[in-house]
Biopython code that builds the backbone (N, CA, C, O; Angstrom):
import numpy as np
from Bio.PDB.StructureBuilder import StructureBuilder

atoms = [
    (1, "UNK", "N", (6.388, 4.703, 19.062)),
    (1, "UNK", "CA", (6.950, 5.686, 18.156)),
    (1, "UNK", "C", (7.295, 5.004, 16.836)),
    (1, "UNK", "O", (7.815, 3.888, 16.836)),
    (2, "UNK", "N", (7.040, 5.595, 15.828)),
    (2, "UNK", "CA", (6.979, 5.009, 14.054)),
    (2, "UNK", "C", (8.330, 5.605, 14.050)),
    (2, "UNK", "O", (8.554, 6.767, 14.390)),
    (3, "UNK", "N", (9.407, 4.582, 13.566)),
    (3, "UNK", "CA", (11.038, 4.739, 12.997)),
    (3, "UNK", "C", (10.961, 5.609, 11.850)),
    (3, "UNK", "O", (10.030, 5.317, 11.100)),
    (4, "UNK", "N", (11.711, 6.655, 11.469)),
    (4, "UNK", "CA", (11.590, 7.246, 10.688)),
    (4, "UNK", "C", (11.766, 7.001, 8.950)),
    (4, "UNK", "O", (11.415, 7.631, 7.952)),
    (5, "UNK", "N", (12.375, 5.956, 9.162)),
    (5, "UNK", "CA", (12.747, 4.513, 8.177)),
    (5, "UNK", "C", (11.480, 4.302, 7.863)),
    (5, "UNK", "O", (11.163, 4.433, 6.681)),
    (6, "UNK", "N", (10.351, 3.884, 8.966)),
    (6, "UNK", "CA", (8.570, 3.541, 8.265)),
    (6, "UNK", "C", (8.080, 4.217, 7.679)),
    (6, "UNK", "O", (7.299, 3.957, 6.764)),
    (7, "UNK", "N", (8.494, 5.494, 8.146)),
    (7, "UNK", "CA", (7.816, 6.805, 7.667)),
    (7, "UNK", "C", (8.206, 7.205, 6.208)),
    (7, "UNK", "O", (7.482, 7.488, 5.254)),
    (8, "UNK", "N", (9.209, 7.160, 6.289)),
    (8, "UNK", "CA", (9.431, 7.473, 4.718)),
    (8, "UNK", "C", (8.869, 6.571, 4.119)),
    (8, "UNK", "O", (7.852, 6.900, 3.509)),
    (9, "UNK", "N", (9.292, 5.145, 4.060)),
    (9, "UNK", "CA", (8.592, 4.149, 3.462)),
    (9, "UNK", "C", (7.135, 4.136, 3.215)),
    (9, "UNK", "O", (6.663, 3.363, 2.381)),
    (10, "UNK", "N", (6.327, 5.031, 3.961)),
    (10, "UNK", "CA", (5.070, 4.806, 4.214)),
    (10, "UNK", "C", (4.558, 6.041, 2.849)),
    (10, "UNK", "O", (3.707, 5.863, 1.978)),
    (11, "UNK", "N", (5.455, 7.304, 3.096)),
    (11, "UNK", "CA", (5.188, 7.834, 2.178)),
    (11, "UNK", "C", (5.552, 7.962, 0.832)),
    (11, "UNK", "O", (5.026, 8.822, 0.125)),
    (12, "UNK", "N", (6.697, 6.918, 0.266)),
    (12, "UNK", "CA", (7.066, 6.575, -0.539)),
    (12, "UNK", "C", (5.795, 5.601, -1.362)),
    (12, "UNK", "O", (5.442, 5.817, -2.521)),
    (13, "UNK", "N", (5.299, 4.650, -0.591)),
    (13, "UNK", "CA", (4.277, 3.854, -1.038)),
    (13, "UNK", "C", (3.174, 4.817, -1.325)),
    (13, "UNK", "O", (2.659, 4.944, -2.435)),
    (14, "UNK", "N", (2.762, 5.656, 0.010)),
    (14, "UNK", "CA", (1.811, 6.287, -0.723)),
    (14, "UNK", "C", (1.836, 7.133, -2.474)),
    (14, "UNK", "O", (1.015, 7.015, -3.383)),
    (15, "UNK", "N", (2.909, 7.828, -2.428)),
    (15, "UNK", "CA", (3.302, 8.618, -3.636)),
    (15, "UNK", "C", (2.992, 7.292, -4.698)),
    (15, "UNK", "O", (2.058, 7.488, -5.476)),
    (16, "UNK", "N", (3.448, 6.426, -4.764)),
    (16, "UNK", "CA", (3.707, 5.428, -5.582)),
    (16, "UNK", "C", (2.354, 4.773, -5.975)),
    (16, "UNK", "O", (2.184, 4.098, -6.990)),
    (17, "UNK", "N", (1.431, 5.055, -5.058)),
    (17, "UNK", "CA", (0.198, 4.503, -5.042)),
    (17, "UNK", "C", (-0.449, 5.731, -5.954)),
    (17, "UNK", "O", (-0.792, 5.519, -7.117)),
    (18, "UNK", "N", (-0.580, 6.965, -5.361)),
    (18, "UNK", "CA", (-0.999, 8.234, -6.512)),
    (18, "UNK", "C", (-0.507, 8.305, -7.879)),
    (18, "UNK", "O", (-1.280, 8.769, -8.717)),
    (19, "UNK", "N", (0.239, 8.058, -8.116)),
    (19, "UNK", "CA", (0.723, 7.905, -9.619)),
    (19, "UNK", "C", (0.782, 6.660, -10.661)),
    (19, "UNK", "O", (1.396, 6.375, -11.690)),
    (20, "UNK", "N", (-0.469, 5.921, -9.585)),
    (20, "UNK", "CA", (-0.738, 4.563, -10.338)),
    (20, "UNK", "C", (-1.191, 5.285, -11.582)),
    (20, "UNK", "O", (-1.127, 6.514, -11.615)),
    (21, "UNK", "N", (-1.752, 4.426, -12.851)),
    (21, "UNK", "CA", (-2.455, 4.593, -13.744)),
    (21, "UNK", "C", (-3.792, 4.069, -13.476)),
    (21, "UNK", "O", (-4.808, 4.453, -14.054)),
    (22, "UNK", "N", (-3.734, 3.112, -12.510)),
    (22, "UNK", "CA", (-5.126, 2.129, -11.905)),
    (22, "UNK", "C", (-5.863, 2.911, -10.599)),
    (22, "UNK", "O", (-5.668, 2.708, -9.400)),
    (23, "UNK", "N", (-6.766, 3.863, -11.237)),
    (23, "UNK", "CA", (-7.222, 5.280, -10.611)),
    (23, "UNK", "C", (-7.768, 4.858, -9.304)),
    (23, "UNK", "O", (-8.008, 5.736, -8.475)),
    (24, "UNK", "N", (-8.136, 2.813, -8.841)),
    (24, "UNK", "CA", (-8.354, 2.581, -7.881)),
    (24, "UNK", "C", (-7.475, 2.903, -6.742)),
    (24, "UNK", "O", (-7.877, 3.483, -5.734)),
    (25, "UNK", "N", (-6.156, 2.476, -6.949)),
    (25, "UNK", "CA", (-4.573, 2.789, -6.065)),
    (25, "UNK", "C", (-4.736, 3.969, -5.906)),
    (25, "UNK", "O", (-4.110, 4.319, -4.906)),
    (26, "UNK", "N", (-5.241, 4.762, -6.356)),
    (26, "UNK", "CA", (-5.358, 6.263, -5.827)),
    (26, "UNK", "C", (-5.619, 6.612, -4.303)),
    (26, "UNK", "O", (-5.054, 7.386, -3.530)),
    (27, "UNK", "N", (-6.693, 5.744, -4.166)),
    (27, "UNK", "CA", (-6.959, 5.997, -3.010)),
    (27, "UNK", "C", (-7.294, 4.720, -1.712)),
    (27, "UNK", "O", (-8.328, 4.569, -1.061)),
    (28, "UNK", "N", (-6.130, 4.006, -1.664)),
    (28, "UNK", "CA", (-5.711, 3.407, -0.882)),
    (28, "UNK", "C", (-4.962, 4.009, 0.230)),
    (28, "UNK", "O", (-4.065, 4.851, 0.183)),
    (29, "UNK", "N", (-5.580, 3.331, 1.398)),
    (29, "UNK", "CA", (-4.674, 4.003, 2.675)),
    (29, "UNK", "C", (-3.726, 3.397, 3.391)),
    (29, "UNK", "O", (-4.261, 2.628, 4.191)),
    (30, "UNK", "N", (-2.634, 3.391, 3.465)),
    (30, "UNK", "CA", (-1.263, 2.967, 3.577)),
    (30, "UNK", "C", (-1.081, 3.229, 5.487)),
    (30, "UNK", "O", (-1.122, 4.340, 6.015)),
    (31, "UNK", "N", (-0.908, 2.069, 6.145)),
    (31, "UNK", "CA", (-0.505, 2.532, 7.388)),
    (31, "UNK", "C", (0.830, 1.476, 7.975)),
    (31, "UNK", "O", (1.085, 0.314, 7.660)),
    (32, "UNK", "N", (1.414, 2.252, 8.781)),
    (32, "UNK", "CA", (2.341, 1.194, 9.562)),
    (32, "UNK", "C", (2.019, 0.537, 10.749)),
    (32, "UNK", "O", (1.336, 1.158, 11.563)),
    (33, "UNK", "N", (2.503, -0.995, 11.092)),
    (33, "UNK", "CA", (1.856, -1.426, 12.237)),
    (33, "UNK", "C", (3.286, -2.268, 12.316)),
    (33, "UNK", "O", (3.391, -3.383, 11.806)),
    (34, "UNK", "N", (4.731, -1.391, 13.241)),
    (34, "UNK", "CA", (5.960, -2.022, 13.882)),
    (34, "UNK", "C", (6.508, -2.216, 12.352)),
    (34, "UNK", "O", (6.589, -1.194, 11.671)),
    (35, "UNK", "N", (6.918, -3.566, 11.727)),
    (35, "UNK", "CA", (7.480, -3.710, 10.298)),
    (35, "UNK", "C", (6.854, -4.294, 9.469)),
    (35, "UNK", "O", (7.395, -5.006, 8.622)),
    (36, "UNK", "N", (5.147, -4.040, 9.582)),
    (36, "UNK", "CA", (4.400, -4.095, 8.921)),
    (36, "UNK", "C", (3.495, -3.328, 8.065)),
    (36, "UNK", "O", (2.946, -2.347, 8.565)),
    (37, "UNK", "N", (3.203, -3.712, 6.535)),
    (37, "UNK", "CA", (2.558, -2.133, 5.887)),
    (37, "UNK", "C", (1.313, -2.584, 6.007)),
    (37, "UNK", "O", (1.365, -3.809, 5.906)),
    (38, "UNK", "N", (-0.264, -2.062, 6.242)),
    (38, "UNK", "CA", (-1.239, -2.247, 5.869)),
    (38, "UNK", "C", (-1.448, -1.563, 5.554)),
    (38, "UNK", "O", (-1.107, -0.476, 6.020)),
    (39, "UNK", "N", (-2.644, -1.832, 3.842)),
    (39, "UNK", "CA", (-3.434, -1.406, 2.942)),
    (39, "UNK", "C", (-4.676, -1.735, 2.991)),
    (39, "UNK", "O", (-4.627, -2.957, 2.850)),
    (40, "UNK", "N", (-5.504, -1.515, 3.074)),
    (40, "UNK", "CA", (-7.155, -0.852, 2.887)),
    (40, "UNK", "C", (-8.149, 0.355, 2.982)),
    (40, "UNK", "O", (-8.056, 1.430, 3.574)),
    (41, "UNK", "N", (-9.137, -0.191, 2.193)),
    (41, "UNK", "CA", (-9.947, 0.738, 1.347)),
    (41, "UNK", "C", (-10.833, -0.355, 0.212)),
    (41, "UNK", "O", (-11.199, -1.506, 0.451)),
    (42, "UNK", "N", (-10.978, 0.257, -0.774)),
    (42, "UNK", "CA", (-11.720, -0.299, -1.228)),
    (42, "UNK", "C", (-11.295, -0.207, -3.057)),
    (42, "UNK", "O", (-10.971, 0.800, -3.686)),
    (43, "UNK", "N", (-11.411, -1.326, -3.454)),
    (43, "UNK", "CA", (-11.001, -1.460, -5.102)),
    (43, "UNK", "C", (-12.247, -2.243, -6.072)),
    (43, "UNK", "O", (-12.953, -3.188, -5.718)),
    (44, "UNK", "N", (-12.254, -1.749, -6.978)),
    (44, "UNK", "CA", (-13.431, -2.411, -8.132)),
    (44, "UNK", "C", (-12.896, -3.847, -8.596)),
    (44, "UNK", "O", (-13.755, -4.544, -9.135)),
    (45, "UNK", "N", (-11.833, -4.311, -8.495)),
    (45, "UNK", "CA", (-11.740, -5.705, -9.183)),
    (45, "UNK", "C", (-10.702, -6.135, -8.340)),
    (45, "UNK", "O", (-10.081, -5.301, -7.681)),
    (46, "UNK", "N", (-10.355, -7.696, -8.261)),
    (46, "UNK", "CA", (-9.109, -8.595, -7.292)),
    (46, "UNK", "C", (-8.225, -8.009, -8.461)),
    (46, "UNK", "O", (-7.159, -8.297, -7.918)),
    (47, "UNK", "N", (-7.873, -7.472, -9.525)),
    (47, "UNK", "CA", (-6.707, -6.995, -10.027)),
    (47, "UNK", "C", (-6.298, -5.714, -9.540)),
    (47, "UNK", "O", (-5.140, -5.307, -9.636)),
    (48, "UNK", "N", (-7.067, -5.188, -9.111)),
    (48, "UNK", "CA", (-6.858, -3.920, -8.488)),
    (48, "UNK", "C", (-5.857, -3.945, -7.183)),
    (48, "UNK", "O", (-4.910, -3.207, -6.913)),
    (49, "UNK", "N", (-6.344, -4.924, -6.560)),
    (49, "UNK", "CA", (-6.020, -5.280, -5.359)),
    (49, "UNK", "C", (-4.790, -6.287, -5.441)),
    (49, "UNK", "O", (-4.024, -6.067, -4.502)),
    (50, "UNK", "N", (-4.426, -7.155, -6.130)),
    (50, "UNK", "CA", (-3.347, -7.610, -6.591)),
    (50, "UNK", "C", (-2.022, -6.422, -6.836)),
    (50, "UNK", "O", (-0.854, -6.509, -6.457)),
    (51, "UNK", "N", (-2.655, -5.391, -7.557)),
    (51, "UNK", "CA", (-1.622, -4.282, -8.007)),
    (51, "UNK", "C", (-1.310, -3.658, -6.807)),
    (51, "UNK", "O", (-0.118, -3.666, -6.500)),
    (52, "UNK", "N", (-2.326, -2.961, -5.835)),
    (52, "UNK", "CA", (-1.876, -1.600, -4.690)),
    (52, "UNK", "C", (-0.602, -3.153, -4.188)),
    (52, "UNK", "O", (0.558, -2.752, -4.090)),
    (53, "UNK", "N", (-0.753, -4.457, -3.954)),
    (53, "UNK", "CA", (0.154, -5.296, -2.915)),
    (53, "UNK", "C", (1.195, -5.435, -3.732)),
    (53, "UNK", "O", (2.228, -5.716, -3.123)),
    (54, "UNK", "N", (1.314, -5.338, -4.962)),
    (54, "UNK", "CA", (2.702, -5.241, -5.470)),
    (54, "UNK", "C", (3.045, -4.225, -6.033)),
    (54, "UNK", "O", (3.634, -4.384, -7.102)),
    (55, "UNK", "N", (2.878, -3.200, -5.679)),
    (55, "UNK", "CA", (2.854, -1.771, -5.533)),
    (55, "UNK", "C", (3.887, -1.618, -4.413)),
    (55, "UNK", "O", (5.005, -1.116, -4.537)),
    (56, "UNK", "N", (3.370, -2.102, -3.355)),
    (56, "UNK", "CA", (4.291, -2.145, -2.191)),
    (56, "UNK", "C", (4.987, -3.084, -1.774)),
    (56, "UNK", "O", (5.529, -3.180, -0.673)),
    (57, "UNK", "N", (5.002, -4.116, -3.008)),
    (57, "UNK", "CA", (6.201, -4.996, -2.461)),
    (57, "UNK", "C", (7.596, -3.926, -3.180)),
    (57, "UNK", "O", (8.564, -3.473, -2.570)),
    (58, "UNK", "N", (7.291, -3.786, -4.455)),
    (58, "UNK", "CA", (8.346, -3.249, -5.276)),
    (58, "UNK", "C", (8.948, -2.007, -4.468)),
    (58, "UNK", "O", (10.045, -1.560, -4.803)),
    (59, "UNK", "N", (8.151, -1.386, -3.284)),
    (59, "UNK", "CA", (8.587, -0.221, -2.954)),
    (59, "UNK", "C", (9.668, -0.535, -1.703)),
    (59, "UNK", "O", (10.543, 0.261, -1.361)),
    (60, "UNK", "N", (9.396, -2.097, -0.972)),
    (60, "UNK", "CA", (10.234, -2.939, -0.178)),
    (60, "UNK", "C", (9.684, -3.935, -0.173)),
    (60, "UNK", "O", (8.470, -4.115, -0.271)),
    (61, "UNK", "N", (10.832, -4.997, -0.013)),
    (61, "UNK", "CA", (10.775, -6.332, 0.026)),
    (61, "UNK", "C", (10.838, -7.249, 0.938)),
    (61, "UNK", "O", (10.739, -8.471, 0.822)),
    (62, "UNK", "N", (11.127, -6.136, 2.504)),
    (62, "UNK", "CA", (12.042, -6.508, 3.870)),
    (62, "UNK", "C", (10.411, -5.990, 4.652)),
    (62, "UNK", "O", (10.526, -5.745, 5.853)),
    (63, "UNK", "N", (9.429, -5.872, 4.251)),
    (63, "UNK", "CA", (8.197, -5.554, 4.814)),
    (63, "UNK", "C", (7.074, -6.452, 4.967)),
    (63, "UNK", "O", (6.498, -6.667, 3.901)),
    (64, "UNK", "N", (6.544, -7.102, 6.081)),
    (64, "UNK", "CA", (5.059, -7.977, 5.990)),
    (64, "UNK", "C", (3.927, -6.718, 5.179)),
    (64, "UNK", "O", (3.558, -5.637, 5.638)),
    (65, "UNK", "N", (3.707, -7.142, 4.300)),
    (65, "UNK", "CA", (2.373, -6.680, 3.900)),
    (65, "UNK", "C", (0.830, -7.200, 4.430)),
    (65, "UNK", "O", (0.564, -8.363, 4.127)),
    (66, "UNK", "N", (-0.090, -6.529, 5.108)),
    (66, "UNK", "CA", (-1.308, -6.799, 5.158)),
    (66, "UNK", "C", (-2.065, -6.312, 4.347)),
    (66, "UNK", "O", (-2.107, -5.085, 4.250)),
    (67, "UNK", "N", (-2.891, -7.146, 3.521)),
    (67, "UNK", "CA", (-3.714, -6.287, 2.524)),
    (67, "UNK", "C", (-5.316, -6.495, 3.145)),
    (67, "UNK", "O", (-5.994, -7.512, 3.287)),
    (68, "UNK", "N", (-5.551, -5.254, 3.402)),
    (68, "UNK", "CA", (-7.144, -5.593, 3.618)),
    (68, "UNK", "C", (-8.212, -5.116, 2.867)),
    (68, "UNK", "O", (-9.338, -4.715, 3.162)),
    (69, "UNK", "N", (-7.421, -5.292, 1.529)),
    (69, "UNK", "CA", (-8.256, -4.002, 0.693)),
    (69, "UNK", "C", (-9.759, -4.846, 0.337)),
    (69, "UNK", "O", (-9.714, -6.074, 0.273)),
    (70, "UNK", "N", (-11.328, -3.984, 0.070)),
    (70, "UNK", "CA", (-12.107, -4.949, -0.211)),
    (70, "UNK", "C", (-12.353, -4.929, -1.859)),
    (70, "UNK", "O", (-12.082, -3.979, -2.594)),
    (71, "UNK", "N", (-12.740, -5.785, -2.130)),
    (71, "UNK", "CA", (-13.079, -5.793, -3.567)),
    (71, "UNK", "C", (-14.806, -5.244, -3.852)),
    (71, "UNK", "O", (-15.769, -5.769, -3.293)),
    (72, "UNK", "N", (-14.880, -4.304, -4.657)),
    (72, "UNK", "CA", (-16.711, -3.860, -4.834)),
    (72, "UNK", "C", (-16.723, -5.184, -6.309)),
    (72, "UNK", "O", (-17.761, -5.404, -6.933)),
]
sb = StructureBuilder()
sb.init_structure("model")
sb.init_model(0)
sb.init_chain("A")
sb.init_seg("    ")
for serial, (resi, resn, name, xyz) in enumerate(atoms, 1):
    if name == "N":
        sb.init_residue(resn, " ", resi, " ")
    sb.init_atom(name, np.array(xyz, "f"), 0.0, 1.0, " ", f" {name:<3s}", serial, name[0])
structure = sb.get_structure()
């Protein structure tokens, strides 16, 4: 069962990810795994992908991030 604490968090990141300006973060997929966030999908440049992971650090700091995003 996902804590409801992840859940918000999860959709907090997502929101946060839609209102990037970096139209790649748009569509990144945000999941929980226990107190871990993973991200992947797919981004046009390693800056892209640099941004969705501090995207979600800024959204928490008390979270393992996995980024599996790929770079095209």
């Amino acid at each position: 069962m996902i804590d409801s604490g992840y859940r918000d968090l999860t959709c907090r990141i997502r929101h946060m990810l839609s209102e990037s300006p970096i139209s790649d973060l748009r569509s990144v997929q945000v999941e929980t795994d226990g107190n871990r966030i993973l991200i992947h999908g797919r981004v046009r440049t390693f800056y892209a992908k640099q941004m969705a992971q501090e995207t979600v650090r800024r959204a928490s700091k008390e979270v393992l991030i996995v980024n599996s995003l790929n770079v095209d």
